[in-house]
N, C-alpha and C positions, 0 to 999 in steps of 0.2 A: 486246679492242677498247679499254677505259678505260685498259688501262697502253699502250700506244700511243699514244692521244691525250693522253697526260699527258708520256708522253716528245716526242711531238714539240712539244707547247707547251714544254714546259723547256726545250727545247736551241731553241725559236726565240725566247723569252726572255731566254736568257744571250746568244746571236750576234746581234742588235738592231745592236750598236755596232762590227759587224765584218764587213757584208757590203755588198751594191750595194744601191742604191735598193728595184729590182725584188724584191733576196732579202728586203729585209726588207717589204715591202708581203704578199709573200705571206705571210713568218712574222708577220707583225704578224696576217692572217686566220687562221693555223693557232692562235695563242695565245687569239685569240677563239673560235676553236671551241672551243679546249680549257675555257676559261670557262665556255661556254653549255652546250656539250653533254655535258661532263664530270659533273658532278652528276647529269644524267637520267641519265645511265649507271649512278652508281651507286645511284641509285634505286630501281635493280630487285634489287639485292641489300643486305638490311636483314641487319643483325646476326642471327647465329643465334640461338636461345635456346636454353640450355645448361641442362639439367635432370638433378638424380641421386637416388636414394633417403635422400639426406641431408636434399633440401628438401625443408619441408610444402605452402609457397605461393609463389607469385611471380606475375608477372604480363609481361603482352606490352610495357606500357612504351611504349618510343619504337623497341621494334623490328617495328615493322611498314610495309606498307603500306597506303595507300588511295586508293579509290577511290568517286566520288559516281556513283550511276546516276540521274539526274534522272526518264528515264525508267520506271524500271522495268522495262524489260526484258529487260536484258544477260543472256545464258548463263553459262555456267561457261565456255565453252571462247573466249567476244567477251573475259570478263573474264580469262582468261588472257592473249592477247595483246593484249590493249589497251597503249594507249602510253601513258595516263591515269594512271596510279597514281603517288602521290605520297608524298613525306617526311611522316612530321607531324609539326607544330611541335612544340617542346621539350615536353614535360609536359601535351599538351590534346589528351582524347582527348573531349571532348565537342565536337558536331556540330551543337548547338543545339536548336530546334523548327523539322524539317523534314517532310515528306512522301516525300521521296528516300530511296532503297535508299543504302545502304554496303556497302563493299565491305571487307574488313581480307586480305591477306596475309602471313602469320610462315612461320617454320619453328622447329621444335622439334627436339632433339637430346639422345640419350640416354647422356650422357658418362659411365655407370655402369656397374656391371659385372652389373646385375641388371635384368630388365624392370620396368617400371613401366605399371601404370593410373592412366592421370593424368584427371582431370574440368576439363574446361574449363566457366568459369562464365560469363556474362553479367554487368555490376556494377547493370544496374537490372530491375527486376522487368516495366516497365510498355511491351512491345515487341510488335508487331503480329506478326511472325514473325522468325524467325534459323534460317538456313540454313548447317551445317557441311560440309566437305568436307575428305578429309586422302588423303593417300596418302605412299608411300613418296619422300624426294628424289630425283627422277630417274629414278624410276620410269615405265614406260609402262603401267603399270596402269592400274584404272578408280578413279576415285577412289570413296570409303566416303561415304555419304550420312547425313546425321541431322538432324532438323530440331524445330523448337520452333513452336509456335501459340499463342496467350495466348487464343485463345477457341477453343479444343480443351478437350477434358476432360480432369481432372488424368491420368486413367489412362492416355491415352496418352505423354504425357512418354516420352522415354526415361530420366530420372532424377526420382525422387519427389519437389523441391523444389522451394519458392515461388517460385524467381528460375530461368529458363531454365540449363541447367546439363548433356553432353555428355559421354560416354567418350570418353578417346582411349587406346587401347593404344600403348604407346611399348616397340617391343623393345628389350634391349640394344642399346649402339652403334649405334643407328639413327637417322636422322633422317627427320622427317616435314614433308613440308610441307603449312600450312592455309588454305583460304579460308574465309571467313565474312561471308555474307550479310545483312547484318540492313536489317528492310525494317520503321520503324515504325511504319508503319498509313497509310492515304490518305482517314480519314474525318474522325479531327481529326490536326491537325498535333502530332509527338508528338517526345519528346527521342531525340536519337541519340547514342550512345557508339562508340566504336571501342577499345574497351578490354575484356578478358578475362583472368581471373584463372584460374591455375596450378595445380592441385589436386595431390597426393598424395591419392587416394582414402579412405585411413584417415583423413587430416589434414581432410580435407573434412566426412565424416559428424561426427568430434567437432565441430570447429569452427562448424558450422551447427547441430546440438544445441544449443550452449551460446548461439550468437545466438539460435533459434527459442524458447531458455527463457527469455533477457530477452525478448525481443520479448512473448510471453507475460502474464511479471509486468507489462511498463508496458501492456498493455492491460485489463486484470487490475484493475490499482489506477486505470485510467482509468474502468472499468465500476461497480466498486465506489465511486467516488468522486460517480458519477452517480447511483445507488441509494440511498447515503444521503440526498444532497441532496434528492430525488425523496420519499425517505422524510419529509426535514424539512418538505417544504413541503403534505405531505398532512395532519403535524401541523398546520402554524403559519398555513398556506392564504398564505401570500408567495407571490405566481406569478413571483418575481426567484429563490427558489428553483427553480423549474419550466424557467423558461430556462434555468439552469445546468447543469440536469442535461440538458436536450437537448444543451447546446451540450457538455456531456462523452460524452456518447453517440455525438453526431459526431464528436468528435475520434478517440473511438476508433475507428468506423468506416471514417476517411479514415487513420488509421494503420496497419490491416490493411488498407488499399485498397491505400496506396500500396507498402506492403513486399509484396505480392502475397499474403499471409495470407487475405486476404476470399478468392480464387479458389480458392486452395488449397486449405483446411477446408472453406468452406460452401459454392459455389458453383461447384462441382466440372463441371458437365456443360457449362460453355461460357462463362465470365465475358467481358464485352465491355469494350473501350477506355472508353467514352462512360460505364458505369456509374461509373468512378473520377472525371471530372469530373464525373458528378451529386452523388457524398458531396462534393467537394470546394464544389458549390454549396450543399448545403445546410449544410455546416459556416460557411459564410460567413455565411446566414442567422441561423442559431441565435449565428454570435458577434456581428452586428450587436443582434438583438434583445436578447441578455445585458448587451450593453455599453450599450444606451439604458437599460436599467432599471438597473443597478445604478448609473450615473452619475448616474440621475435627469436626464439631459439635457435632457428637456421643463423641467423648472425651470431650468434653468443656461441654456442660450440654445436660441428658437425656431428662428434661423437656421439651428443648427449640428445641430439635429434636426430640420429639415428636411431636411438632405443628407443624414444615414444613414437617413432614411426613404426618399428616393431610389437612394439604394445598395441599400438592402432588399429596393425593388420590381425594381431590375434585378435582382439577385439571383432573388429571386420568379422573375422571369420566364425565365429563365437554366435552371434549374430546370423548367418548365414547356416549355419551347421542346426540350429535352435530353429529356423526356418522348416528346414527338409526334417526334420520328427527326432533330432539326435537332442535329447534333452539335458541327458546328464553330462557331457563332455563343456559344455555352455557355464554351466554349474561352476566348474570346477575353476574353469577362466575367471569368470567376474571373482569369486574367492581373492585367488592368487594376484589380478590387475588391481584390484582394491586392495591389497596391503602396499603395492606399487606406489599410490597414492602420495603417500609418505614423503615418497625420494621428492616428491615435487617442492616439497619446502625448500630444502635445499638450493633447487634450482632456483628457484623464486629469489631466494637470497643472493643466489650470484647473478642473476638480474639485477638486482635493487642493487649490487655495488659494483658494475656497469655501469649505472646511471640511466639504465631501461624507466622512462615514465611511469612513475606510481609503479614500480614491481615492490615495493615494500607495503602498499598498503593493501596491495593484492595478496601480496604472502599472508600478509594475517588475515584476509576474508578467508583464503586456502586454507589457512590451517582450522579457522572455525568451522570449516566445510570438512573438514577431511577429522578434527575431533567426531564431532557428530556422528559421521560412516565409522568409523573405526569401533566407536563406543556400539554403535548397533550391529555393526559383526563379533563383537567380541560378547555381547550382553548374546546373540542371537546362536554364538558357539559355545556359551555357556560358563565365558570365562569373567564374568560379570554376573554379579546377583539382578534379578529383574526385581524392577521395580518402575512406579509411575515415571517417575522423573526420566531412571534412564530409556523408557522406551518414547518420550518424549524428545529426547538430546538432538534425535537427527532431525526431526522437523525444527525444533526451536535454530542448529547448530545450519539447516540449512536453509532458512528464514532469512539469522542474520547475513549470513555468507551471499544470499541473491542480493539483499540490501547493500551490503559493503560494493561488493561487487558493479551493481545499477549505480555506486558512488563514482568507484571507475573510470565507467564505461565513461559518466559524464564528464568526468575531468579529462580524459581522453577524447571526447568530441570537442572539447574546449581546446586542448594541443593542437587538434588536428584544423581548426577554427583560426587559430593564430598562426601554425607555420602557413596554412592557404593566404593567408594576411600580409605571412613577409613573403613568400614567393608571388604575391602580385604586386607589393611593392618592388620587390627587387625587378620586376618583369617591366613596370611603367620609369624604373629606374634608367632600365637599359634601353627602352623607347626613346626616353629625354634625352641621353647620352647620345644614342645614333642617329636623331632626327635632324632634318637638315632644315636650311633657313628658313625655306619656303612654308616647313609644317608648324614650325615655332611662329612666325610672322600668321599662322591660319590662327594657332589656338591663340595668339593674342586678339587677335579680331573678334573671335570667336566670344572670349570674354568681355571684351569690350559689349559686340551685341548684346551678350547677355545682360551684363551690368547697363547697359543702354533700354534694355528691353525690360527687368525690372524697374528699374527708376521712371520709364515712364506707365508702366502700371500704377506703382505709387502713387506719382503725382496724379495719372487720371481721378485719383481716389481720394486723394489728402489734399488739401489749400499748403501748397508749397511755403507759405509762409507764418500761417498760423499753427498748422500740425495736426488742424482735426480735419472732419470730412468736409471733403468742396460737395458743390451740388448736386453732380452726376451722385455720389455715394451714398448722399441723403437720401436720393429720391429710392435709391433699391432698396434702404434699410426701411423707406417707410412705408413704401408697398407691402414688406414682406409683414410688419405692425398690421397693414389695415388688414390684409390676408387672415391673418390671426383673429383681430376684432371679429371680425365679419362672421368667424365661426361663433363667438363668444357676445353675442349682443349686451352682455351687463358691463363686459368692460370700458374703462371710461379714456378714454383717447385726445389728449389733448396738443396743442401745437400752440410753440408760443415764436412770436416772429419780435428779433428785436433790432432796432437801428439805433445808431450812435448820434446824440442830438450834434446839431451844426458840426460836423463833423470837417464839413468842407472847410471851417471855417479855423481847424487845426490843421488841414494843410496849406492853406494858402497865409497863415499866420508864421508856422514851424516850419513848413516843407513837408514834402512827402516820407522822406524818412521817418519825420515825428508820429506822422500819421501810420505808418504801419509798427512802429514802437506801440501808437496809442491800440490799435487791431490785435497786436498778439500781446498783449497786457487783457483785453476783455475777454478773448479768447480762451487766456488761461485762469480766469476768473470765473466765467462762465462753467466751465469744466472741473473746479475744485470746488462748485456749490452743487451741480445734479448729481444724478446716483449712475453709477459706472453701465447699468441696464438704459438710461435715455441717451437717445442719438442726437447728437450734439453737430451742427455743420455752422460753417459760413456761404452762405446763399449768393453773396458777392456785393463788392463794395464793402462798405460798413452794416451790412447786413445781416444777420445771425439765426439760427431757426433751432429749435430744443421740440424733440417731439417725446413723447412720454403715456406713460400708460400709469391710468391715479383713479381709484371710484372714488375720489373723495376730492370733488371739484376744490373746496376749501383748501387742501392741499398743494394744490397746483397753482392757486390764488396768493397763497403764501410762499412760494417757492420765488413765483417772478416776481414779489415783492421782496424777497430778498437777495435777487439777482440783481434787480433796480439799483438797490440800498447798497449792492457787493459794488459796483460799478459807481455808483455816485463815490463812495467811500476811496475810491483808486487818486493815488496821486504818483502819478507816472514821468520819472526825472530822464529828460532826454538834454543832453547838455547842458547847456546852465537855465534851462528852463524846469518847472515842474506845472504838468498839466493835469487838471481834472477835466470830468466830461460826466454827463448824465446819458439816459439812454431811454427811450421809449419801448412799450413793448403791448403789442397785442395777441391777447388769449383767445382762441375760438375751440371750443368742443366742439367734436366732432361725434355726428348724428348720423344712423344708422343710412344705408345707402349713399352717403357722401364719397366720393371718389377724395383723390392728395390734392387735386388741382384745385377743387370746392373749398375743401380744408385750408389750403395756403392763401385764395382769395379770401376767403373770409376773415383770415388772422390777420391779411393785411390791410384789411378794410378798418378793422379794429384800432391797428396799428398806427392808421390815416387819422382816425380819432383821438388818440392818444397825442399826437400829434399839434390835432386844430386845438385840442383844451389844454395846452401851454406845454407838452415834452414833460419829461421827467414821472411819468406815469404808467400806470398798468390799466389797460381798458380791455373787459371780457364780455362775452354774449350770453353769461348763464347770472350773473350778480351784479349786483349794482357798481358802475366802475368805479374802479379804484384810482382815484389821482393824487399826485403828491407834487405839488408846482415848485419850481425853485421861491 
């Protein structure tokens, strides 16, 4: 019928300029019909869609048909031959906010040489019902029924995911044609698509995997983000922390509302339309209430916190009204409070040049927040072409926005961190200032004890004079050593005791001065030869003790040999004298059940030996001793 009416418009066309009056009057009406009714013609035949086991996805595109049931009540078999169905426009498969049934006609076609189960998707999660039907091209079969309910239970789905989603078995070289009903609810007025996305059933399960695992993480880090906040302001009692964690609570809320997550997971037995406009009224709530406190609005203009206290209470009410079963009035609010949004930049700006903390880098978290909303009411009223990206926008747009945001908060607990800082300095300022003689004369005492009361910790602990540990500190450091051992029987534990030869005989030569000159000269010799892990003391008098932990006796043989050699090598200038001195020393390992007190007899028995066979030596109980005589 269309190459007919195409041919006879062309040839009454080209002959216009070569026939009678009467022939062209008539061909001038043939070439009009061919005009008018040429295009409905081919209306009813849309491009096939061509599918093979090479692709993972695609989509119905600009090849379909459609049709609006205002009523509601068309058949499958009125909507078959209806004369109604139309082109749609280039690229716009969104139908706006209706109440009206849609109607989509495609056909599919299996140009492969392999069957395929292919999953037809739905592109938005939030649809009263969708109604498929497929049968064979030209087949006089009955058509295959499947249908979707958003407040059914997940269980029943015919496929397990958050967005309405349909097997279609596609045989080899076959083609199938589809209607598809989609009817978005008649309680509140709700977005309509006429768009359906092309599955390869393998390509589907990964690819919705790896959405459903970010979907996931950003509600995830939305939740968590609201937790710590929640946490901070239980420390710091800020209730501008308390808002904020509401108002990220709802965010995430209304992002598992609107990705159909919330009916999926948790509300499985029958999630309703109305419930997703109620998160999205109280998300409204919790962001007006966040944004008057952290603005501090009330200070900055009465006027202009007057009107979000009025948006508030609509809101409030919006929310309350959405309670008691009025659905569609709720609707209409969040619409109208959501392009509201907007004016808040503004405000924000005239915070920031006030000098309100961080309202400048709030306004740009706001406005990535409020890009976001804005793109998905506009994309969801039809005034944006849909696509991946844009129904993406408001989760990415309010990802960054909790993040900027959670930046905020923190540089605002850090304000709030520092003014507590100067209002208790200024508070111990004005103490000092009114305090009378009596309280000044206590906290000097006070410090005195204290400084009194450390320094004699200290010294109980350090040889006042040489700087390492006195006895008392040895003996706790080498309890806690054999404590160790004791668990550990291969370790090897040694103790080496060492005394300054005639030492008597550099004070009563130099004086006593010389001799505590010659004390903290070994002292700090002694200490730039061990290893910073051996406890180092003076035991008293010219006495010394090094306890150490070594499996390798050899080691420790070598070590006081060259503590010997460090200390013989010293030449220590005290006035116009310069004195050397040698030092004896005895090594004792220590053997399993030995207690410290066994251990330091021992070493100083050794020590007693090192002694009788002329000083200047190292005498041990495991090798043959070592002496080195002047």
């Amino acid at each position: 019928m269309s190459t007919l009416l195409f041919i006879l418009g062309f040839s009454s066309i080209f002959s216009l300029g070569t026939q009678s009056k009467n022939a062209m009057v008539l061909n001038t009406l043939l070439a009009l019909s061919f005009i008018l009714i040429t295009p409905l013609s081919f209306a009813f035949e849309p491009n096939t869609i061509e599918i093979n086991a090479s692709q993972k996805v695609q989509s119905t595109g600009d090849n379909y048909l459609y049709l609006t049931d205002a009523s509601n009540s068309l058949s499958l078999e009125q909507v078959i031959t209806s004369s109604q169905w139309r082109i749609p426009e280039p690229n716009i498969t969104n139908r706006g906010f209706t109440s009206a049934s849609s109607w989509m006609k495609f056909a599919i076609q299996n140009s492969g040489d392999t069957d395929l189960n292919l999953i037809l998707e739905y592109v938005e999660a939030s649809v009263d019902r969708i109604d498929l039907y497929h049968r064979v091209k030209g087949s006089a079969a009955d058509f295959e029924h499947s249908s979707f309910s958003f407040t059914d239970a997940v269980a029943m789905r015919e496929i397990s995911f958050f967005r309405p989603a349909f097997q279609l078995p596609l045989p080899k070289n076959d083609t199938k044609e589809v209607y598809v009903k989609i009817f978005p609810g008649n309680q509140i007025p709700m977005h309509s698509f006429t768009a359906m996305k092309i599955w390869d059933e393998s390509s589907f399960y990964y690819s919705t995997h790896i959405e459903l695992s970010f979907m996931v993480i950003l509600l995830c880090t939305e939740l968590l983000m609201g937790i710590a906040t929640l946490l901070v302001f239980f420390v710091s009692k800020d209730r501008m922390f308390l808002y904020y964690s509401i108002f990220a609570f709802s965010i995430a809320s209304l992002f598992a509302s609107l990705s159909g997550i919330w009916g999926y997971f948790f509300y499985k037995e029958g999630y309703q339309l109305w419930m997703i406009v109620l998160q999205i009224s109280i998300c409204q709530v919790a962001a007006i209430w966040f944004v008057r406190s952290f603005l501090n609005i009330r200070r900055l203009s009465v006027t202009i916190d007057n009107l979000l206290l009025m948006a508030l209470a609509i809101s409030i009410a919006g929310v309350l009204t959405n309670l008691a079963g009025y659905h569609y009035y709720p609707r209409l609010i969040i619409d109208n409070i959501a392009f509201l949004y907007i004016l808040l930049l503004p405000i924000g700006l005239y915070a920031w040049k006030k000098k309100v903390p961080h309202a400048g880098l709030f306004t740009f978290s706001w406005a990535v927040f409020i890009f976001g909303m804005l793109t998905a009411s506009l994309r969801l009223r039809g005034y944006l072409n849909d696509s991946y990206g844009v129904q993406w926008l408001i989760y990415i747009g309010g990802f960054i926005e909790a993040f900027l945001l959670t930046t905020v908060m923190l540089l605002r607990l850090k304000d709030i961190q520092h003014t507590k800082q100067q209002i208790e300095q200024k508070h111990r300022q004005h103490l000092q200032n009114y305090a009378d003689e009596l309280a000044l004369q206590v906290q000097l005492q006070t410090k005195q004890l204290s400084e009194a009361k450390d320094e004699a910790e200290s010294e109980a602990r350090v040889d006042f004079l040489t700087g390492i540990y006195n006895r008392r500190a040895f003996i706790e450091s080498a309890n806690r050593f054999l404590a160790r051992v004791n668990r550990n029987q291969d370790a090897g534990l040694h103790f080496l005791m060492i005394d300054i030869d005639y030492f008597k005989y550099v004070n009563d030569t130099y004086g006593h001065a010389a001799g505590d000159a010659v004390l903290i000269a070994v002292a700090d010799a002694i200490s730039a030869t061990v290893r910073t892990v051996d406890v180092v003391s003076r035991l008293g008098g010219e006495e010394f003790g090094i306890l150490m932990e070594n499996n390798e006796p050899q080691d420790t043989i070598t070590l006081a040999e060259r503590i010997r050699s460090t200390i013989e090598s010293l030449n220590i200038e005290f006035q116009d004298h310069r004195i050397t001195i040698t030092a004896s020393i005895g090594v004792a390992k220590w053997q399993s059940g030995m207690d410290l007190d066994s251990l330091m007899n021992q070493s100083d028995r050794l020590l007693y030996q090192a002694k009788e066979s002329g000083r200047n030596n190292v005498v041990n109980n495991f090798y043959e001793n070592h002496r080195l005589t002047l």
